[in-house]
Kinemage of the C-alpha trace (Angstrom):
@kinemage 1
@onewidth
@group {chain A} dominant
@subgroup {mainchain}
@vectorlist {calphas} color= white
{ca unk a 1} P 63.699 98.949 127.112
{ca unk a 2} L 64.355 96.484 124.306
{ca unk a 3} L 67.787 94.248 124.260
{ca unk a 4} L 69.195 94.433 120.462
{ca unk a 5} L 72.528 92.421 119.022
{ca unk a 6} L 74.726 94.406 117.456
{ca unk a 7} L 77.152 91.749 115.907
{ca unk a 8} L 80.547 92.922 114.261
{ca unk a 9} L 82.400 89.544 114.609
{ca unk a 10} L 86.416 90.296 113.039
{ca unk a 11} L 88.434 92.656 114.364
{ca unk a 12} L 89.406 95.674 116.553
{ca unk a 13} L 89.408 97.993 113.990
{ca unk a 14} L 86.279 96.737 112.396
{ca unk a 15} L 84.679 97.210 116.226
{ca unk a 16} L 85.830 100.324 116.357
{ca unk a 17} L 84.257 101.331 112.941
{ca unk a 18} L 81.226 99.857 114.413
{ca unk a 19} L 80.977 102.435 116.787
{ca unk a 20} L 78.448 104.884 115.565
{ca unk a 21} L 76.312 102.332 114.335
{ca unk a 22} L 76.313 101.148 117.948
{ca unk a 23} L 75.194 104.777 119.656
{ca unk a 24} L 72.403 105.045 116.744
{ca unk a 25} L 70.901 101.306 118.226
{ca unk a 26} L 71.388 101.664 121.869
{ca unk a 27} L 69.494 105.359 120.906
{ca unk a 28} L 67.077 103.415 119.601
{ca unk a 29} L 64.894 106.590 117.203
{ca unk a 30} L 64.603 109.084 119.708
{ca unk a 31} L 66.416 111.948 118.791
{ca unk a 32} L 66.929 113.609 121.913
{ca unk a 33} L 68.981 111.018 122.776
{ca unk a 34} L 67.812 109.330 125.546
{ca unk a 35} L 68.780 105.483 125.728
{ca unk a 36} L 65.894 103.391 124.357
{ca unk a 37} L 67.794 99.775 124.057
{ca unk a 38} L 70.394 97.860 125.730
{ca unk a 39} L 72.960 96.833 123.251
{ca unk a 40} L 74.307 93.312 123.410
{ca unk a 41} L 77.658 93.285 121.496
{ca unk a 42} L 78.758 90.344 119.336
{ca unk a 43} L 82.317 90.043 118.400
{ca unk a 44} L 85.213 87.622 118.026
{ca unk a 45} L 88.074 87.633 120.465
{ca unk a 46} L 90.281 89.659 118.602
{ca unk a 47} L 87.511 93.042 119.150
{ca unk a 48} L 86.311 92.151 122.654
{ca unk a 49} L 88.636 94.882 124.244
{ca unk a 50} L 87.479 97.342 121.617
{ca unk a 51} L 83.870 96.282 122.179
{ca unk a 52} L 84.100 97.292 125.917
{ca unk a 53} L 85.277 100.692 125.229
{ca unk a 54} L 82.435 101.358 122.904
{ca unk a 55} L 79.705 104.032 124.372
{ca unk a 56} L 76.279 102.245 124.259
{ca unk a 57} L 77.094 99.028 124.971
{ca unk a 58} L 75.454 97.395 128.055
{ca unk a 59} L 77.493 94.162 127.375
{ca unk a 60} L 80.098 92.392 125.448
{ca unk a 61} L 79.955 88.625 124.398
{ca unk a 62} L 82.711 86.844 122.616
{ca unk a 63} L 82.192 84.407 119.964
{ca unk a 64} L 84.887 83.210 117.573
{ca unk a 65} L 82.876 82.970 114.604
{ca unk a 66} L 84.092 80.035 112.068
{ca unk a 67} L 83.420 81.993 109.046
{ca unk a 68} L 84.811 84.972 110.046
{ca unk a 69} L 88.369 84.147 112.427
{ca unk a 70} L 91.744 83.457 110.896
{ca unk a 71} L 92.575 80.449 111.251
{ca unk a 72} L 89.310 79.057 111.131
{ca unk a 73} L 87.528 77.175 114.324
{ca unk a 74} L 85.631 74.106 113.381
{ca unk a 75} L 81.867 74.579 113.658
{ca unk a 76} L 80.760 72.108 116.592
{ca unk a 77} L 77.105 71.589 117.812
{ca unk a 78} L 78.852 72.592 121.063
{ca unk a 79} L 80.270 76.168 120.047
{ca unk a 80} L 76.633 76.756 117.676
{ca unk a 81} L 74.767 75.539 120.492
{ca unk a 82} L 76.615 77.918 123.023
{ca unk a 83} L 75.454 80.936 120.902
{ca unk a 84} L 71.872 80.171 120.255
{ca unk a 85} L 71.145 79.129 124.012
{ca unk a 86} L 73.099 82.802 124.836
{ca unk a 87} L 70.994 84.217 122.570
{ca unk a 88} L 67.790 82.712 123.674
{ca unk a 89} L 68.386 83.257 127.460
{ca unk a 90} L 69.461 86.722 127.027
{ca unk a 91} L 65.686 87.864 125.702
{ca unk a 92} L 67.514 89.343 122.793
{ca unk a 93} L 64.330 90.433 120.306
{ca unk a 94} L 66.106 92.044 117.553
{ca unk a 95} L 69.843 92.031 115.646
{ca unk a 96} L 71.701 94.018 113.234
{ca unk a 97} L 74.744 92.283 111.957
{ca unk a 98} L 77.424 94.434 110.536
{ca unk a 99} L 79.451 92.883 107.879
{ca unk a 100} L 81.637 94.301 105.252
{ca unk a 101} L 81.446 93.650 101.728
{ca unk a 102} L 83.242 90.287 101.366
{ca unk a 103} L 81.263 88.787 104.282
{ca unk a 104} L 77.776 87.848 104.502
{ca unk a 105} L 75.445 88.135 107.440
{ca unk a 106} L 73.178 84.574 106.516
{ca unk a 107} L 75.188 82.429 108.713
{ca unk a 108} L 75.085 84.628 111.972
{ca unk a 109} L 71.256 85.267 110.718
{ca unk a 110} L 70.175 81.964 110.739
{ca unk a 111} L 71.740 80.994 114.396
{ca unk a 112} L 69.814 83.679 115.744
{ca unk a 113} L 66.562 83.234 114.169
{ca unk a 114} L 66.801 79.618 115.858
{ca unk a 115} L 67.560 81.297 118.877
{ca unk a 116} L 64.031 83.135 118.726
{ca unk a 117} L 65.425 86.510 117.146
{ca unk a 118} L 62.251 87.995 115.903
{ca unk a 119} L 63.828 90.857 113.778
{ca unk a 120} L 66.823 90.581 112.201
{ca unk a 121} L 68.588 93.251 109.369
{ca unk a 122} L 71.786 92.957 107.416
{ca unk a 123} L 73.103 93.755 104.234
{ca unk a 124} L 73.734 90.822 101.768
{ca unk a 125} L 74.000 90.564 97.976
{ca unk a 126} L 72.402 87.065 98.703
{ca unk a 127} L 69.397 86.245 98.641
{ca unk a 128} L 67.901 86.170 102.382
{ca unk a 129} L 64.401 84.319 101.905
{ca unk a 130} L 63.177 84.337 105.624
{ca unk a 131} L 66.698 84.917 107.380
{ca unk a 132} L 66.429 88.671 107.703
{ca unk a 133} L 63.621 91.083 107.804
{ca unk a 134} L 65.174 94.223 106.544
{ca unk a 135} L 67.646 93.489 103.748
{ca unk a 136} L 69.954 96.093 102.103
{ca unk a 137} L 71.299 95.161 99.032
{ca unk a 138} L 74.877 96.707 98.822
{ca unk a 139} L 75.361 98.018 95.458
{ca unk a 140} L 72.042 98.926 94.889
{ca unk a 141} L 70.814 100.010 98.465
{ca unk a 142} L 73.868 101.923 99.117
{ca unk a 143} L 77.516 101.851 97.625
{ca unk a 144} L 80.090 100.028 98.181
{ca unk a 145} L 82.662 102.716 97.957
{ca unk a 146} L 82.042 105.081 101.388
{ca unk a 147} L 83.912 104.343 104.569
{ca unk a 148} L 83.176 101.449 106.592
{ca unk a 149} L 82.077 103.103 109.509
{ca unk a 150} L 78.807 104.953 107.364
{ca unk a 151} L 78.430 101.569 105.595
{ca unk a 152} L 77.921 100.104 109.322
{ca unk a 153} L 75.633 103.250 110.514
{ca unk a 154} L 73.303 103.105 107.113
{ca unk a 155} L 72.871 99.684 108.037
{ca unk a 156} L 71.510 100.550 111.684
{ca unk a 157} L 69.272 102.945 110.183
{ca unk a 158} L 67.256 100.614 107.882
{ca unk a 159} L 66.789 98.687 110.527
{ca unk a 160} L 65.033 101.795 112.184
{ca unk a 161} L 67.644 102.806 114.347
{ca unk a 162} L 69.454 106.913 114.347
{ca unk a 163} L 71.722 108.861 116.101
{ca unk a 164} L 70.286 111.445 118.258
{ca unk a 165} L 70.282 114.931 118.067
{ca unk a 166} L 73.994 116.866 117.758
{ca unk a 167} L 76.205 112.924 117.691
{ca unk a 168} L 78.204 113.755 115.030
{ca unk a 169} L 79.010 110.338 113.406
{ca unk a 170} L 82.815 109.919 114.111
{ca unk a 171} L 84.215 107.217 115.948
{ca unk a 172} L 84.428 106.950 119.687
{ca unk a 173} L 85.515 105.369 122.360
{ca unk a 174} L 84.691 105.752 126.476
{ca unk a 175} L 86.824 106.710 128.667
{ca unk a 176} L 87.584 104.269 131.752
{ca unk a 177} L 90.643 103.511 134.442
{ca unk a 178} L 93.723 103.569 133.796
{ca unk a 179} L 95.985 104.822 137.114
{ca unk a 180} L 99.167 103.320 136.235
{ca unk a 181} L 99.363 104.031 132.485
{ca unk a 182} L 102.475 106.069 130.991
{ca unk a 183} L 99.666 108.913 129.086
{ca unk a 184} L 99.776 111.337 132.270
{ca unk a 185} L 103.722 111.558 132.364
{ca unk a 186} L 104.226 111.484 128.751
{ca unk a 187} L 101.750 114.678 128.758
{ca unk a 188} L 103.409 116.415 131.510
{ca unk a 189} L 106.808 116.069 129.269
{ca unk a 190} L 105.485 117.966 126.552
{ca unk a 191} L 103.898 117.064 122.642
{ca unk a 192} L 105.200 113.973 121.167
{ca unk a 193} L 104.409 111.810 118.251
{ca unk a 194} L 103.538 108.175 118.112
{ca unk a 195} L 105.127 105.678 115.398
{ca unk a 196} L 103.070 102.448 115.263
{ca unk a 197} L 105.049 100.693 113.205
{ca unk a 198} L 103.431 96.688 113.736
{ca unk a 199} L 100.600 95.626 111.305
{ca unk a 200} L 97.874 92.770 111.997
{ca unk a 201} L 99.219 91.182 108.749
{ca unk a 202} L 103.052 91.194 106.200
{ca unk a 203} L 100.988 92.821 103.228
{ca unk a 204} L 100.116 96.271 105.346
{ca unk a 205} L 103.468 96.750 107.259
{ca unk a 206} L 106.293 99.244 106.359
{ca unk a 207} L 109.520 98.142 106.316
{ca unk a 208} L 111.078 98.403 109.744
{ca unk a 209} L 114.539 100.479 108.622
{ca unk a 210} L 112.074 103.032 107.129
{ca unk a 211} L 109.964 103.428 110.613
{ca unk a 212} L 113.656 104.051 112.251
{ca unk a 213} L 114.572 106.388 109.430
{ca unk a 214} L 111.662 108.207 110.084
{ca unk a 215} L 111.683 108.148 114.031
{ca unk a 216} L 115.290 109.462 113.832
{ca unk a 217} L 114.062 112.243 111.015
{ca unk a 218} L 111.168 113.218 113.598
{ca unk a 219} L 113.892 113.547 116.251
{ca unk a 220} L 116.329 115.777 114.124
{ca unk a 221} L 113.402 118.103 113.398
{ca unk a 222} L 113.033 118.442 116.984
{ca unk a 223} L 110.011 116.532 117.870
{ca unk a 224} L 109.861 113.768 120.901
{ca unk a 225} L 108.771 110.461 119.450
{ca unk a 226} L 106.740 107.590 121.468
{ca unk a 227} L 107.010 104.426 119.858
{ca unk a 228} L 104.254 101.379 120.339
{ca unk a 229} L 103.443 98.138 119.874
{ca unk a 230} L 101.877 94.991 121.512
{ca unk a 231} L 104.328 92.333 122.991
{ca unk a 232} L 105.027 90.022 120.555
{ca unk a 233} L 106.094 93.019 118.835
{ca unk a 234} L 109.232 93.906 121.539
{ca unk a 235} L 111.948 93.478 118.627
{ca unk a 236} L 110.591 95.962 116.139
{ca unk a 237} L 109.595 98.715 118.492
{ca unk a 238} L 113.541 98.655 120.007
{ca unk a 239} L 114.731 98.610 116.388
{ca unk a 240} L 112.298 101.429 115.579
{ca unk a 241} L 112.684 103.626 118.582
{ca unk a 242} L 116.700 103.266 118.732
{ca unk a 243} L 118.309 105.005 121.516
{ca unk a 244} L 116.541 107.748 121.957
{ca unk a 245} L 112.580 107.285 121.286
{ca unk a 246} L 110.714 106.016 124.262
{ca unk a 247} L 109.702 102.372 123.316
{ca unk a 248} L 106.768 101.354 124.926
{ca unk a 249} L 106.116 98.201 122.800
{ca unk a 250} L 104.256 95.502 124.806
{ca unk a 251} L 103.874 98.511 127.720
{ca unk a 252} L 100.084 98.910 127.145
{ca unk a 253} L 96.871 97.319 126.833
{ca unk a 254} L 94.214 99.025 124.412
{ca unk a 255} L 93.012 100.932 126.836
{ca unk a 256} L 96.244 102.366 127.763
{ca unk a 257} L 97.316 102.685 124.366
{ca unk a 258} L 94.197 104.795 123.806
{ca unk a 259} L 94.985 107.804 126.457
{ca unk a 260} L 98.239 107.201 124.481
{ca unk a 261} L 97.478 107.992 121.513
{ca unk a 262} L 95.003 110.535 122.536
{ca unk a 263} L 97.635 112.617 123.984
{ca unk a 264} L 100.327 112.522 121.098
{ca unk a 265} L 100.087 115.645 118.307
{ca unk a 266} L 100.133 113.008 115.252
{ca unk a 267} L 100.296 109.204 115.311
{ca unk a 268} L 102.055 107.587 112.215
{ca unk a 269} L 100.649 104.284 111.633
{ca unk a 270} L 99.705 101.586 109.230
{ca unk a 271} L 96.110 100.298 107.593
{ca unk a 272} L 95.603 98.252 110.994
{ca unk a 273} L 93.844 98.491 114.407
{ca unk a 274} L 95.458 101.657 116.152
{ca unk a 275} L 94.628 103.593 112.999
{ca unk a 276} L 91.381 103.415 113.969
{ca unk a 277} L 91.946 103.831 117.895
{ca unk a 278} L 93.517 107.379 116.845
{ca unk a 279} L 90.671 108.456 115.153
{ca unk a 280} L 88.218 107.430 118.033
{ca unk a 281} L 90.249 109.397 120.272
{ca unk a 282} L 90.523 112.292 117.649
{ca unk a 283} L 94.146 112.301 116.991
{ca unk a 284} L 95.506 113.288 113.394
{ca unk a 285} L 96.906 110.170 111.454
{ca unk a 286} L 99.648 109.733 109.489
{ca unk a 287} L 98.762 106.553 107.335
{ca unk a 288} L 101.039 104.114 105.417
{ca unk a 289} L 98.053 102.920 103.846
{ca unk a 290} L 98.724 99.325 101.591
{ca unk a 291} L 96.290 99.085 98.738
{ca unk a 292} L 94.821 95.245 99.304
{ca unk a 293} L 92.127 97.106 100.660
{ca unk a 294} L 90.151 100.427 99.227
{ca unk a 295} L 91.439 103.506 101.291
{ca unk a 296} L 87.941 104.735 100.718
{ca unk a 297} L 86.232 102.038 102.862
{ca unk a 298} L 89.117 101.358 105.642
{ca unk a 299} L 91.376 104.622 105.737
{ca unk a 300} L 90.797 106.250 109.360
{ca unk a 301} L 87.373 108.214 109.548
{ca unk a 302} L 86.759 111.844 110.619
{ca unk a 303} L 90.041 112.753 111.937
{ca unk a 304} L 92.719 115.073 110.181
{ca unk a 305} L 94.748 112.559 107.325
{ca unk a 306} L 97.406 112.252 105.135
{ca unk a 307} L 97.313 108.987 103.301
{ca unk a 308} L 100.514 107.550 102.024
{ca unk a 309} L 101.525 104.790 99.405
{ca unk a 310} L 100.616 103.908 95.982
{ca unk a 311} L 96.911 103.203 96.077
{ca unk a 312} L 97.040 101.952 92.144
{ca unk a 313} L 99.940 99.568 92.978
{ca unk a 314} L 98.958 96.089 92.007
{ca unk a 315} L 98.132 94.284 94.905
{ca unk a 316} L 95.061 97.044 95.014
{ca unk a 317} L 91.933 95.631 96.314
{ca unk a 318} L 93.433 92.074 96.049
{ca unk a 319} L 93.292 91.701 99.842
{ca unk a 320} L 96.342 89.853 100.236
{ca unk a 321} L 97.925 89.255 103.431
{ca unk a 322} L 101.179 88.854 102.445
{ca unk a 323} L 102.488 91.062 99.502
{ca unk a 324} L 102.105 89.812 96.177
{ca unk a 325} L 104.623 92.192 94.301
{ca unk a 326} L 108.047 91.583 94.756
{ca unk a 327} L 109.341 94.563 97.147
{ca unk a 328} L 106.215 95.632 98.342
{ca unk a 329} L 106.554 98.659 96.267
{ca unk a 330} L 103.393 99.995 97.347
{ca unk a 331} L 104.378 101.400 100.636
{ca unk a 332} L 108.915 100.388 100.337
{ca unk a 333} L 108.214 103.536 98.077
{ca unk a 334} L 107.231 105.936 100.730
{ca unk a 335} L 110.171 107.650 101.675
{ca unk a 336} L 111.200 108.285 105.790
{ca unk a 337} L 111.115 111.899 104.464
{ca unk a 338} L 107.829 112.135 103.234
{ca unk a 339} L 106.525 110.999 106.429
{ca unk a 340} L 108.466 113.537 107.937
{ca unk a 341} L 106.568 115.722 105.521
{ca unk a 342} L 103.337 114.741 106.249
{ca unk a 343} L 103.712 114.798 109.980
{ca unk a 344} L 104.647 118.504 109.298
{ca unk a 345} L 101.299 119.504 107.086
{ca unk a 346} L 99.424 117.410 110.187
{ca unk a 347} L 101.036 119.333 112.814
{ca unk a 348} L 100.313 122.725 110.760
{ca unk a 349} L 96.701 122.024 110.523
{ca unk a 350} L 95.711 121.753 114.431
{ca unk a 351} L 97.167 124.918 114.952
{ca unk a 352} L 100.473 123.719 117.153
{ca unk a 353} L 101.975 121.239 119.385
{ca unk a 354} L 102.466 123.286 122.019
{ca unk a 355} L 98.359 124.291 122.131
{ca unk a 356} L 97.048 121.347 121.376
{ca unk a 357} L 94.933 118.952 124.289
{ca unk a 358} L 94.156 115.397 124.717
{ca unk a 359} L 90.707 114.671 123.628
{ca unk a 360} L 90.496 111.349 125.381
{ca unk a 361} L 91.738 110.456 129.281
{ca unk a 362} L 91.358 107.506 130.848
């Protein structure tokens, strides 16, 4: 059994995307799909709780990356060093090194082939000389346009690597222990919705009075509403959930959040991490989607959608963290009500609340 890296060194949503390019190398090319490799996982702090989750990885090892983490670390012969001698005593023979399409896998490339790497494959518009050994050129190899989690998994498979037999492609995540978590008793209460209203960054976030608007629009038309949020993000969960939403902002590590969100009938979220956590677990996703980023490449992948905001505003594609239009028009124009709306058509399409099961338990 080989050892491969699988590096996807930003964030939890980009290691979640990751994830069937992860099965298809820890598959190896056998596509009955029994486990060929052990898959070491590279990724900066910000995905290392993401990374553990992630079926087919044998183990996770953090790295904050100095081309790749906001705000940048300064690149030491300590912190290089600590990688390549990782590397090198972990008998890791091959890589593949998942990037997206403003980052390039050279730097990671060349640390590992002085680490002893033998075969290395990435995707880079730049030329590679001897850094990797299988090369896609993105553009011309594949485009650019297709979600993020295919552009990962073609990028596995040129390196030889495919998902066995009947694994459908979507995102995943494994199931682990979680005895104390609130997903149990918010199940046992009956179907309830889950408004994510935080964002990693300004440029992606809807405005907070719209969230409440909407949380007290979900409540009027009947439906129980879970609100959530990490803990420095106490103030706008209370403001969101009001008086009568249940507010578990800062209540629940990833894992947590994941049985969560697994449970709830339709989670309402932005263009940031959770988006993606609800699709691994197979939830429907309502998504105030900003336009710094193509929806194409980022929106959540293989899960029931309704995308909302102006996608031609013009911040598009200008991947700006904090919103470059006065108002934020893109997603200040989304009305409370047409979330409503499209928590409705969501709801509609998975045949009820009252039939519908968690996909996902801890």
């Amino acid at each position: 059994m080989s050892r491969v890296l699988v590096a996807r060194l930003d964030s939890m949503g980009d290691v979640l995307l990751s994830g069937p390019a992860v099965r298809a190398v820890a598959n190896g090319n056998r596509p009955d799909g029994s486990r060929s490799n052990d898959v070491v996982l590279l990724c900066g702090p910000e995905g290392a709780a993401a990374a553990e989750m992630l079926p087919g990885v044998t183990q996770v090892h953090t790295w904050a990356s100095p081309w790749i983490v906001n705000p940048a670390p300064q690149v030491t012969e300590e912190t290089t060093n600590g990688l390549v001698n990782f590397v090198r005593s972990s008998r890791i023979e091959e890589a593949v090194i998942l990037t997206s399409f403003h980052q390039s896998p050279l730097p990671l490339a060349l640390l590992l082939r002085l680490a002893g790497v033998r075969k290395i494959t990435g995707a880079s518009t730049d030329y590679a000389g001897s850094l990797l050994d299988v090369r896609l050129k993105p553009g011309e190899d594949f485009p650019e346009d297709q979600p993020e989690a295919v552009r990962a998994l073609t990028i596995a498979e040129a390196g030889g690597y495919v998902l066995p037999n009947g694994d459908d492609g979507k995102l995943r995540v494994a199931p682990g222990q979680d005895p104390d978590g609130p997903a149990d008793e918010l199940a046992e209460e009956g179907p309830y919705i889950v408004v994510h209203p935080g964002a990693a960054v300004p440029a992606r976030a809807w405005p907070a009075l719209h969230h409440a608007a909407a949380v007290e629009l979900l409540e009027a038309y009947g439906h129980r509403v879970v609100v959530t949020g990490g803990p420095s993000e106490a103030s706008l969960t209370a403001t969101v959930a009001g008086p009568s939403a249940r507010n578990l902002g800062g209540g629940t590590d990833l894992r947590t959040l994941a049985a969560v969100l697994a449970g709830a009938a339709v989670v309402v979220t932005g263009n940031t991490g959770p988006a993606h956590l609800a699709a691994a677990v197979g939830t429907p996703v309502v998504c105030l989607f900003a336009p710094v980023v193509p929806a194409i490449r980022w929106a959540p992948y293989g899960v029931p959608l309704e995308l909302l905001g102006d996608q031609e505003a013009p911040c598009k594609n200008s991947r700006a963290r904090v919103c470059p239009v006065p108002g934020h028009p893109c997603l200040s124009s989304v009305t409370p009500e047409q979330v409503v709306e499209a928590v409705e058509r969501l709801i509609g399409g998975v045949s009820s609340l009252a039939t519908r099961r968690k996909v996902w338990k801890p």
